[in-house]
C-alpha positions in Angstrom: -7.9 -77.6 14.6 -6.6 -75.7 17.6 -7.5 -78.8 19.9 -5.1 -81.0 17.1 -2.2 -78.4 17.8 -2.1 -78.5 21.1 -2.7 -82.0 21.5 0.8 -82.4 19.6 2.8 -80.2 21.1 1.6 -81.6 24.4 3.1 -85.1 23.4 6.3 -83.5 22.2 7.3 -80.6 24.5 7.9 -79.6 28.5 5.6 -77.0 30.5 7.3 -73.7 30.0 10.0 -72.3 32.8 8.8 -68.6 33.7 11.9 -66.3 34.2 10.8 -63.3 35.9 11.6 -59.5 34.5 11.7 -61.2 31.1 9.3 -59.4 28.3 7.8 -61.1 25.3 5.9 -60.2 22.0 2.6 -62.1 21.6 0.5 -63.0 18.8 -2.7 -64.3 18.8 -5.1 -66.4 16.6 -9.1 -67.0 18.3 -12.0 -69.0 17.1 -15.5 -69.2 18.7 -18.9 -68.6 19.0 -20.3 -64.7 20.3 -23.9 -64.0 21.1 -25.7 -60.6 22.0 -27.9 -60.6 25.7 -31.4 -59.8 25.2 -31.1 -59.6 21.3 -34.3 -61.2 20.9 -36.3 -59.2 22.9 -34.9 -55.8 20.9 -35.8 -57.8 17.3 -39.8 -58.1 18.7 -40.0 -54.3 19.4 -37.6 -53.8 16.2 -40.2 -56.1 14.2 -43.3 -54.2 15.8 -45.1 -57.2 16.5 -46.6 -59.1 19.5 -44.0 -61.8 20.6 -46.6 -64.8 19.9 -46.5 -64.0 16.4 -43.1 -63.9 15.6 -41.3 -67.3 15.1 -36.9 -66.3 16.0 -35.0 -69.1 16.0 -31.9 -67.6 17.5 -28.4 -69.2 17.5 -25.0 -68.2 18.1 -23.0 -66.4 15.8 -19.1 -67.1 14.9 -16.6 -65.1 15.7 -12.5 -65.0 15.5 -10.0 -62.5 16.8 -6.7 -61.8 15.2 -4.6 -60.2 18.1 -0.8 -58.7 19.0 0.4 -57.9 22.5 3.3 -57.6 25.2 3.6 -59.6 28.1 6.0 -59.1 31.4 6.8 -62.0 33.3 6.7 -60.5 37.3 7.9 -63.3 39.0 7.3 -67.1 38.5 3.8 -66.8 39.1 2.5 -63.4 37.9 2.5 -62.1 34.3 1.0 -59.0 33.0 0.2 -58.3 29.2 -1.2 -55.8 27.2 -2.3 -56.2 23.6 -4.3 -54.8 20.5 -7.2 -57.3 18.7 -8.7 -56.9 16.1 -12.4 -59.2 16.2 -15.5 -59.8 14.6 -18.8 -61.1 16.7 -22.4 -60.5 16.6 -25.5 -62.1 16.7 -27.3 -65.1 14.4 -31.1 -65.2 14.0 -31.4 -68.7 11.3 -35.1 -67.5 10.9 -37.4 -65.0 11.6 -41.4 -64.9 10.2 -44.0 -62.6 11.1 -46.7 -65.0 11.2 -49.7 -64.1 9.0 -47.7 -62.1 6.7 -46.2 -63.1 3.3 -42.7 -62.6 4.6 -39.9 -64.8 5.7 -35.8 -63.6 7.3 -33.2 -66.3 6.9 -29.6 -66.5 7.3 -29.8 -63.4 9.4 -26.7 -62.1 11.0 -25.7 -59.0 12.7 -21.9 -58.8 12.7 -20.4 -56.6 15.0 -16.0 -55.6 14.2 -14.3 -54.3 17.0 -10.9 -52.9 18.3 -9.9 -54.0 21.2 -7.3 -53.1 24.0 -6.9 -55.6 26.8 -4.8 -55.7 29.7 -4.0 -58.8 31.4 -3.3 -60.6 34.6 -1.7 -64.5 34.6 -1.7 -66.4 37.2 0.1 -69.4 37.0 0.0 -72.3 39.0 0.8 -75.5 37.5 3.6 -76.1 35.4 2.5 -73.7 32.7 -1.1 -73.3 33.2 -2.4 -70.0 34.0 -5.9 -68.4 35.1 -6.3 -65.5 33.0 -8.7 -62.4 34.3 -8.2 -58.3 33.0 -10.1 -55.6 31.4 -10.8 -55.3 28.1 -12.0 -52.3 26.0 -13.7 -52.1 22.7 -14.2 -49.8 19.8 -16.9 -50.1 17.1 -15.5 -49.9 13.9 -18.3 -51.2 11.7 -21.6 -52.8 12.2 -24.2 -54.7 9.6 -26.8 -56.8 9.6 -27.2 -59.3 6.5 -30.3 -61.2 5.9 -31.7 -63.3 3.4 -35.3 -61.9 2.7 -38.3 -63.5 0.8 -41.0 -61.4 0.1 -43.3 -63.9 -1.6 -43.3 -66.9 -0.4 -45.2 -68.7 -3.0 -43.6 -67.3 -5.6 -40.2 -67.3 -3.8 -38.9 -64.4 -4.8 -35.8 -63.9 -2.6 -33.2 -61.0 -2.3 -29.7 -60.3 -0.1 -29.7 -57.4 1.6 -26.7 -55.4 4.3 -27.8 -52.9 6.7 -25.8 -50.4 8.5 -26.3 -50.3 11.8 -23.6 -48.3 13.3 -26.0 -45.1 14.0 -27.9 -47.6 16.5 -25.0 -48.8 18.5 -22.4 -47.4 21.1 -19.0 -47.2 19.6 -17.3 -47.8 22.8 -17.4 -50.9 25.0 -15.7 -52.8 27.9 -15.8 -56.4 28.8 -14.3 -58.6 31.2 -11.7 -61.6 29.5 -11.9 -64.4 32.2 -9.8 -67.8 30.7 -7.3 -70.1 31.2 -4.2 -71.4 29.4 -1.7 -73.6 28.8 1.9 -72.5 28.0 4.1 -75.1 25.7 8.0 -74.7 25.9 7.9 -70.9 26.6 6.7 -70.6 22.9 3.5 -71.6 22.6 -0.3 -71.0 24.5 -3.8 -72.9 24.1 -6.4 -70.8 26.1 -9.9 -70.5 26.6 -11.7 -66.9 26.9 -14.8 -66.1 28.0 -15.9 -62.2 27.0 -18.6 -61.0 29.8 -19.6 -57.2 28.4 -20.2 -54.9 31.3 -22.0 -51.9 28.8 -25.0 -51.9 26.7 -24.2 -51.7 22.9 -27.3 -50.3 22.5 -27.6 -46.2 22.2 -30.8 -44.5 23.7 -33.4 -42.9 21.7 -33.5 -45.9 19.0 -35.9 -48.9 18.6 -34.0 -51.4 21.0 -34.0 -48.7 24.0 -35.9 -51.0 26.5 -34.0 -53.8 26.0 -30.0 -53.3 27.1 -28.1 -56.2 25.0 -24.2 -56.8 25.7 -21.7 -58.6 24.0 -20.9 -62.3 25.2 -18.3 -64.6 23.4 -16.2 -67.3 23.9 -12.8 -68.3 22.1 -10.3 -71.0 21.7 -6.6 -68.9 21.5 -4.0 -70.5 20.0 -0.9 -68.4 20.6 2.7 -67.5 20.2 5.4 -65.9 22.5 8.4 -64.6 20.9 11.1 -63.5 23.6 12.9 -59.8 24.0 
């Protein structure tokens, strides 16, 4: 859908004219995929089982930002924003089975919300297209994993259960957004963000201890630039 938008106002609309010590109030809209580093590894020692006898089919988890911000327009080439998102990422796990025991995880899915606070620095160097680099820091605000359990498999009895799991993670965290964008008549961006977490979200003294696993995502931004 975002690919569709852009691809439209590319046909219809100039690359956008930076004039500098000009401010401008940004929204935000992101859609992609998130992943946890090392997950895995922290769901064998979580699980209690030898590795060769747990089947984990791991997979990427969905993930979307909702986001509002400043940005200052230095000079025709440098732009510096700050902002406020709000996003959900995580982890999927499609299955998980102890092997040799009558007990079978689907649809699992640990779903991580944070509040952000990045800050910014554009770089642009083709007629509206920027590379995109900052810090980015993150506050846990709620934590779950959901699962899809079946305790008898012959009999398939199956049941939904949500676990809290904000005791077992760090509430704060800080990342590094590295992207680039494309700027449409002043108005309107299409970017590409790739999250690279820097801290473990993982708190000592708990099960997944040995095993430090940070936040990765990656979004398609669809956003808009209202002047000031």
């Amino acid at each position: 859908m975002l690919l569709a938008v852009a691809a439209l106002m590319a046909t219809l609309s100039a690359s956008a004219q930076h004039e500098p010590g000009k401010w401008s109030f940004d929204i935000n809209i992101g859609l992609g995929a998130s992943w946890l580093n090392n997950a895995e590894k922290a769901v064998v020692q979580f699980a209690g089982v030898n590795s060769q006898n747990l089947i984990l089919d791991k997979q990427l988890a969905p993930s979307a930002l909702i986001g509002l911000g400043v940005t200052y327009q230095a000079n025709k080439i440098l732009g510096l924003s700050a902002g406020v998102n709000y996003a959900v990422q995580g982890q999927g796990y499609e299955n998980l089975k102890v092997q040799d025991m009558n007990v079978k995880y689907s649809n699992n899915a640990l779903e991580l919300t944070y509040v952000q606070v990045p800050l910014m620095a554009h770089l642009y160097f083709y007629k509206g297209w920027s590379f995109n680099a900052g810090l980015q820091t993150g506050f846990l605000v709620n934590a779950d994993m959901t699962s899809r359990v079946e305790q008898d498999l012959k009999r398939k009895q199956t049941d939904n259960i949500r676990v809290d799991y904000m005791d077992d993670l760090k509430k704060f965290d800080l990342t590094i957004p590295l992207g680039i964008s494309y700027e449409f008549r002043g108005h309107f961006v299409l970017g590409a963000q790739y999250n690279l977490g820097l801290l473990p979200v993982n708190k000592k003294g708990n099960v997944y201890e040995d095993h430090e696993t940070k936040n990765g995502a990656f979004y398609l931004i669809l956003g808009w630039k209202i002047g000031l």
